[in-house]
C-alpha positions as CSV (number, residue, x, y, z in Angstrom):
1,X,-3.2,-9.0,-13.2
2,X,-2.0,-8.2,-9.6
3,X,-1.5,-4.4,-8.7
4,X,-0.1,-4.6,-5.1
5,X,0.3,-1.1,-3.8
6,X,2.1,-0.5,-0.8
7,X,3.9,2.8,0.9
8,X,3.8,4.9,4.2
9,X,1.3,5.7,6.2
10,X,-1.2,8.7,4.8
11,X,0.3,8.3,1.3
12,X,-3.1,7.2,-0.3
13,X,-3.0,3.5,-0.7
14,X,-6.4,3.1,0.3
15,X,-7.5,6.1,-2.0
16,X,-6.0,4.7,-5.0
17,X,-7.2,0.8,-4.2
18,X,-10.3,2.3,-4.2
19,X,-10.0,4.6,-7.8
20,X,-8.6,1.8,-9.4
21,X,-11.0,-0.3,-8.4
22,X,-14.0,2.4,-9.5
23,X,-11.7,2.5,-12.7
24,X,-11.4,-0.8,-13.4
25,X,-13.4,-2.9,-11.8
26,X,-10.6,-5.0,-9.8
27,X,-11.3,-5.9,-6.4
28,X,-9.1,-5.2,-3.8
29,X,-8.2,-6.8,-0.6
30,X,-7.1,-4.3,2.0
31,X,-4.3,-5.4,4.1
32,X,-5.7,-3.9,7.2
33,X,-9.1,-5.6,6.7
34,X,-7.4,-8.9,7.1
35,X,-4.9,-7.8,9.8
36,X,-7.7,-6.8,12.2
37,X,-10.0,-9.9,11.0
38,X,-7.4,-12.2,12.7
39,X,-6.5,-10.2,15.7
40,X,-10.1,-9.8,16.1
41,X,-10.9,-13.4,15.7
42,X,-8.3,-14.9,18.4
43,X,-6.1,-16.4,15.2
44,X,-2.8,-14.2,16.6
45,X,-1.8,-13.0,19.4
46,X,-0.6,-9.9,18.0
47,X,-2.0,-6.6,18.0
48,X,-2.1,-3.9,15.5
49,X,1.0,-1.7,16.9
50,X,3.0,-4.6,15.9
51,X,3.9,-3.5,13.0
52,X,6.9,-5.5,12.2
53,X,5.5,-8.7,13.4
54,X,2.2,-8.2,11.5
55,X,4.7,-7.9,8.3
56,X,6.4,-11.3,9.2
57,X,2.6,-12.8,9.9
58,X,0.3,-11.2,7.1
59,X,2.8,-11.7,3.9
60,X,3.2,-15.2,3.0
61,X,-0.8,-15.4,3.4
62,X,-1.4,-12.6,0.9
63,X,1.7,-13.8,-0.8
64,X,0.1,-16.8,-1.5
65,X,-3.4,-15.0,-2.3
66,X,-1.4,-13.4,-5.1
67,X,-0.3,-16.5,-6.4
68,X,-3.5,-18.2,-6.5
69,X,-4.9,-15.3,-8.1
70,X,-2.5,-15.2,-10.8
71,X,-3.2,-19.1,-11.5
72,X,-6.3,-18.7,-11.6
73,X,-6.2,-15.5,-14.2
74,X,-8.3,-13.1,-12.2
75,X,-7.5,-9.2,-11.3
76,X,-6.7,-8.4,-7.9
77,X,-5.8,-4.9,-6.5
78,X,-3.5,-5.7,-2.8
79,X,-2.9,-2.8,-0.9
80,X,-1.2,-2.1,2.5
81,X,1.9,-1.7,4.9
82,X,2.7,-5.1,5.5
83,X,4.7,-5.9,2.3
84,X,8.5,-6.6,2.8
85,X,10.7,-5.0,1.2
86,X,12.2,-8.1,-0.3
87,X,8.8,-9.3,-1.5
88,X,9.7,-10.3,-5.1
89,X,11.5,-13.5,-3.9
90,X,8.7,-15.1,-3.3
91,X,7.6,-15.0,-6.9
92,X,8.8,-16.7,-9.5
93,X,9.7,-14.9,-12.9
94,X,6.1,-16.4,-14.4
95,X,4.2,-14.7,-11.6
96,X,6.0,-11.4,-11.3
97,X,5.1,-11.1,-15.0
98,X,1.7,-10.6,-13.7
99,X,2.7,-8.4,-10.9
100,X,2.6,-4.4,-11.1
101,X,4.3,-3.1,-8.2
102,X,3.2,0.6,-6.7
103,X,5.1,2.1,-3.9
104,X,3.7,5.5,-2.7
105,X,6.2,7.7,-0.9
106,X,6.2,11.4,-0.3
107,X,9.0,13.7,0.3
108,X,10.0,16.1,3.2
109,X,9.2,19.2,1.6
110,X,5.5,18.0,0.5
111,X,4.8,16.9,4.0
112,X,6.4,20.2,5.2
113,X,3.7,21.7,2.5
114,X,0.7,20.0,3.0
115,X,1.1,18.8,6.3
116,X,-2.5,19.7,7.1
117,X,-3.9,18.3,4.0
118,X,-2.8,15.1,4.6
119,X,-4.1,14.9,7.7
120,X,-7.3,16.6,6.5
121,X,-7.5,13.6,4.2
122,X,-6.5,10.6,6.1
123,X,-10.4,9.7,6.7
124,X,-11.2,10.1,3.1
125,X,-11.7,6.7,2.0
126,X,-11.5,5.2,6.0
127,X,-12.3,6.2,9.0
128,X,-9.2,6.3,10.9
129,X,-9.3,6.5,15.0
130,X,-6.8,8.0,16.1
131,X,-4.6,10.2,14.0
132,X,-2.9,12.0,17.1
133,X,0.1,10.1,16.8
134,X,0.6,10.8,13.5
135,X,3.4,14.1,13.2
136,X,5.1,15.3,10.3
137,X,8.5,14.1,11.7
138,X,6.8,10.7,11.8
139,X,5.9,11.0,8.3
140,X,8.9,12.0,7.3
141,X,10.7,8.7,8.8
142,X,8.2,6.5,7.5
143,X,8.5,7.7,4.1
144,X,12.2,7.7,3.8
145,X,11.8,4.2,4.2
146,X,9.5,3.9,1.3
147,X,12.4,5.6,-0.9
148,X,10.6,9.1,0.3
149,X,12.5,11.8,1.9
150,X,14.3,14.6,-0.6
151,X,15.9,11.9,-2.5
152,X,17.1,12.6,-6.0
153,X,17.3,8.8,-6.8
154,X,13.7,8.6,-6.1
155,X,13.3,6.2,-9.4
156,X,9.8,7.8,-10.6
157,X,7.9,7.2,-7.0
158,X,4.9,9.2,-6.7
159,X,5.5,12.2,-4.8
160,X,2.3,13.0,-3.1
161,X,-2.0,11.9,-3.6
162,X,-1.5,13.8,-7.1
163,X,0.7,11.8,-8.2
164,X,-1.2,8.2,-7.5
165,X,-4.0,9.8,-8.8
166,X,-2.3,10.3,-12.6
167,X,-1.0,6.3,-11.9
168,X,-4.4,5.3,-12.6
169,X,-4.9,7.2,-15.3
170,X,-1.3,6.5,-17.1
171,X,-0.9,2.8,-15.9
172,X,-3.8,0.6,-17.1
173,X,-3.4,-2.3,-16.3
174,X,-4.3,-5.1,-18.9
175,X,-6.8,-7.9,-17.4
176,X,-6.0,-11.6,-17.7
């Protein structure tokens, strides 16, 4: 089984990599980990405030981890940013069967809310360097394109860290 967990920034992927991982015993491969791993070690050019680029550059190598994973029958956790939002067209119908697919959003009034609470937790699990540029406007914006915002046709998201939380608890995942 592959859980690949994706969402906004400050939503909790990390945090609930991590529980899932303390609950199950999956290991998980954080996105970021391998982003800075090959900016740090000359393989691209890019830096890590190319967001979009990273997407286009990190996905079909953790595509392809996936796969390989799913061949070879062994539980993964993925999280991160750099998913696409078209990611299932890379898989085949026999791999997405083995493919549980998280997306963490929040809305605008929870950020409104808690505003300081997520940002009182965004070292929690990682120590983050820089937070300054992180505002709830920008939240809000990076979330609505996660399905976030104060959607009504938010299709059973998550809608804040209390929500992932009950994901691990609800959605156990069966092991190959």
């Amino acid at each position: 089984m592959v859980i690949l967990i994706t969402g906004a920034t400050h939503t909790g992927k990390t945090m609930l990599a991590q529980r899932m991982l303390e609950r199950y015993g999956y290991p998980y491969l954080s996105m970021d980990h391998l982003k800075m791993g090959l900016i740090r070690s000359g393989q691209t050019k890019l830096t890590p405030a190319d967001d979009d680029e990273l997407t286009a550059y990190l996905w079909p190598i953790v595509r392809e981890m996936m796969k390989t994973a799913v061949e070879n029958k062994q539980n993964l956790i993925v999280e991160g940013c750099y998913v696409p939002f078209d990611w299932r067209k890379g898989f085949s119908e026999d791999y997405l069967a083995h493919i549980r697919f998280i997306c963490l959003a929040m809305t605008d009034g929870y950020i409104d809310a808690q505003f300081g609470k997520i940002m009182a937790h965004g070292s929690d699990i990682e120590s983050r360097l820089d937070d300054s540029y992180c505002t709830a406007d920008l939240l809000k914006a990076e979330n609505r394109k996660y399905g976030g915002g104060d959607r009504p046709d938010r299709g059973g998201l998550p809608q804040n860290r209390s929500d992932a939380a009950e994901i691990v608890k609800r959605r156990a995942p069966p092991p190959f």
